[in-house]
C-alpha positions in Angstrom: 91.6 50.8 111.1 88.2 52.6 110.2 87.9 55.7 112.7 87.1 59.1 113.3 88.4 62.1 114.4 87.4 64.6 116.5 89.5 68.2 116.9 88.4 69.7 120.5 90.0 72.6 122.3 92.0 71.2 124.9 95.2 68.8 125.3 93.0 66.0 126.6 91.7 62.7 124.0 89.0 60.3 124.6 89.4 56.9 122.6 86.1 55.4 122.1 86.2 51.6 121.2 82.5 50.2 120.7 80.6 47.2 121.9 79.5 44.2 119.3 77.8 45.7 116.5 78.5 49.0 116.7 80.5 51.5 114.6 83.3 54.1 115.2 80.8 56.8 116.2 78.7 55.3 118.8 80.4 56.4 121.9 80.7 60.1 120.7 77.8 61.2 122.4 78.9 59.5 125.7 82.4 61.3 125.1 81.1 64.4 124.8 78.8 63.8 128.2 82.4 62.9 129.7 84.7 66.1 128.3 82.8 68.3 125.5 86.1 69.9 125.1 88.5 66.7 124.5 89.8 65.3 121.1 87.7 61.9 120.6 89.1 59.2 118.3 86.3 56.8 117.6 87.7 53.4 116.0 85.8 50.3 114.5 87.1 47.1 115.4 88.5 45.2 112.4 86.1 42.1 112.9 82.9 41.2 111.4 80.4 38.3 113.1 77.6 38.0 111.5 78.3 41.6 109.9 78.6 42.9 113.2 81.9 45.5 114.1 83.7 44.0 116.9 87.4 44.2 117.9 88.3 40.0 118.0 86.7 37.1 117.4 84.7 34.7 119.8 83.7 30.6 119.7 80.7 31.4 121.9 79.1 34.2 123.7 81.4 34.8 126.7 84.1 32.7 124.9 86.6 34.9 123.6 89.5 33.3 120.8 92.2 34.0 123.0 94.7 33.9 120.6 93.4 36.3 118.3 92.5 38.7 121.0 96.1 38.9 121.3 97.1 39.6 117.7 94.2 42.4 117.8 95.4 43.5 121.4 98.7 44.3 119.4 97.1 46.1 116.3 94.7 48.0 118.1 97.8 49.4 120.6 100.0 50.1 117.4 97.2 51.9 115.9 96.4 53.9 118.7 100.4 55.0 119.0 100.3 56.0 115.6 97.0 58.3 115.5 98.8 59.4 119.0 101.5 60.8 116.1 99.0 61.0 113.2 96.9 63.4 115.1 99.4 64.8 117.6 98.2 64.0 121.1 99.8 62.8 123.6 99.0 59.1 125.1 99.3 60.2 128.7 97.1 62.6 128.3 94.2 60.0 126.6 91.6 58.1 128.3 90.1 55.0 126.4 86.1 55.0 126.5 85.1 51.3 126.1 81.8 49.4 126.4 81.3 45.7 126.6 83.9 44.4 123.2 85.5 47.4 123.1 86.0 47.5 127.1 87.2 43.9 127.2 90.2 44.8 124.1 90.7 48.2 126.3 91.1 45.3 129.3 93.5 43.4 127.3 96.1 46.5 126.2 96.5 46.9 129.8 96.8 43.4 130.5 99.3 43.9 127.7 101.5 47.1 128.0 102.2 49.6 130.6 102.8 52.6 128.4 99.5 52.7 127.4 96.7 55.3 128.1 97.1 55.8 132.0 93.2 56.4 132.5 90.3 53.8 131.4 86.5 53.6 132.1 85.4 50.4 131.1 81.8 49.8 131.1 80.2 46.3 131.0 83.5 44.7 130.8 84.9 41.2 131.7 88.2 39.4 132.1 90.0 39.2 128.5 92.9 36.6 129.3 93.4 34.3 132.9 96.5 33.4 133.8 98.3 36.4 132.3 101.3 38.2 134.3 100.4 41.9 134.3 103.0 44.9 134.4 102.9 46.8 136.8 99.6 49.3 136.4 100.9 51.5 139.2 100.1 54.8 137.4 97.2 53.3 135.9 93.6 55.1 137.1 90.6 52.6 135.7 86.8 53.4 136.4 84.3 50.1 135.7 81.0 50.5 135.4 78.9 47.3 135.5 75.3 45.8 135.9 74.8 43.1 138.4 72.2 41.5 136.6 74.2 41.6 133.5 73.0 38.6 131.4 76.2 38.6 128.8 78.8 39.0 131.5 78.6 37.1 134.9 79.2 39.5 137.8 82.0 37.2 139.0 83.7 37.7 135.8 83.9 41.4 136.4 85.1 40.7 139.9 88.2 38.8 138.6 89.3 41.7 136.4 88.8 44.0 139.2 91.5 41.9 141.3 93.3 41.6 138.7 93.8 45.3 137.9 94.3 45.7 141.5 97.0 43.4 142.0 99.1 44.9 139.3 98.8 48.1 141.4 96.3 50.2 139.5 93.9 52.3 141.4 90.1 51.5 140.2 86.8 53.1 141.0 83.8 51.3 140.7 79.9 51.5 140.2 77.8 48.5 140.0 73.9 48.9 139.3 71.1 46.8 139.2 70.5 46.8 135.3 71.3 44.6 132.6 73.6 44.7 129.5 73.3 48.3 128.5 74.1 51.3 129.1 72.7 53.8 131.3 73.4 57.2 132.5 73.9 56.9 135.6 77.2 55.0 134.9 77.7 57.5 132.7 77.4 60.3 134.8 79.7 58.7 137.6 82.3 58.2 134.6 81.7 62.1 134.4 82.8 62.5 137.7 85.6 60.3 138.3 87.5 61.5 135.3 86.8 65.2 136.9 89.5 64.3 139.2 92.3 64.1 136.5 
């Protein structure tokens, strides 16, 4: 997969996976808010609509192609075990960055696998799979940032994920605010703080 690597000074990596459209640097500069020290591996999702980078296909907006989200759920997760040897850093000590595509495929590894990145902050995210038995997320730590008037992913759909998450035992922080779709620093900045903790 098409990425980028960062060399920081400590034993900490961020894993930046992008939203539709966007490229293996974009979240770089929201890494570096989060840990200016870390190791950031910035990967482009394998997937073109309409010439657009994402990370699986969709049949509609909001309507993801289940079944290939599973077979890139798989390659992203082996690709990200093998930059973990590539690059020599340690998975347990990596937090995945993603926002809206890249948060839902960041969803779906740990819908997936349990011996995965232990932290997440997803912004703008929504459910990837229903009716999928989780493992058990019990060391998991997930922040989720997300906009209650978010036009491309119904607040409910963000709710679901949230229980979902929770009843396979992870512990999740969350900051809703009252914008749209993108971005903002505030989320951001609460990201900042939650990952102080670890």
């Amino acid at each position: 997969m098409k990425h980028v690597y960062k060399k920081g000074n400590s034993q900490k990596t961020l894993i930046t996976l992008h939203g539709t459209g966007g490229n293996e640097h974009d979240l770089i500069p929201i890494a570096e808010m989060i840990d200016p020290s870390a190791n950031v591996l910035g990967i482009r999702g394998n997937v073109l609509e309409n010439g657009m980078p994402r990370f699986f296909r969709r049949l509609s907006e909001g309507v993801f192609d289940e079944e290939d989200l599973v077979i890139r759920t798989k390659e992203l997760y082996q690709f990200i075990k093998q930059a973990s040897v590539d690059y020599q850093f340690k998975l347990e000590n990596s937090v995945v960055i993603g926002y809206s595509n890249g948060a839902n495929i960041a969803a779906s590894i740990l819908y997936h696998y349990n011996d995965s990145f232990q932290r997440a902050i997803l912004f703008h995210a929504m459910v990837p799979l229903k009716n999928v038995e989780l493992p058990n997320l019990k060391n998991h730590h997930v922040f989720m940032g997300a906009g209650e008037n978010d036009p491309m992913i119904p607040k409910k759909e963000t709710e679901i994920l949230l229980a979902d998450l929770k009843q396979a035992n992870a512990t999740i922080e969350t900051f809703w605010t009252t914008s749209g779709h993108q971005l903002i620093r505030e989320e951001v900045d609460a990201a900042q703080k939650w990952y102080e903790q670890f």
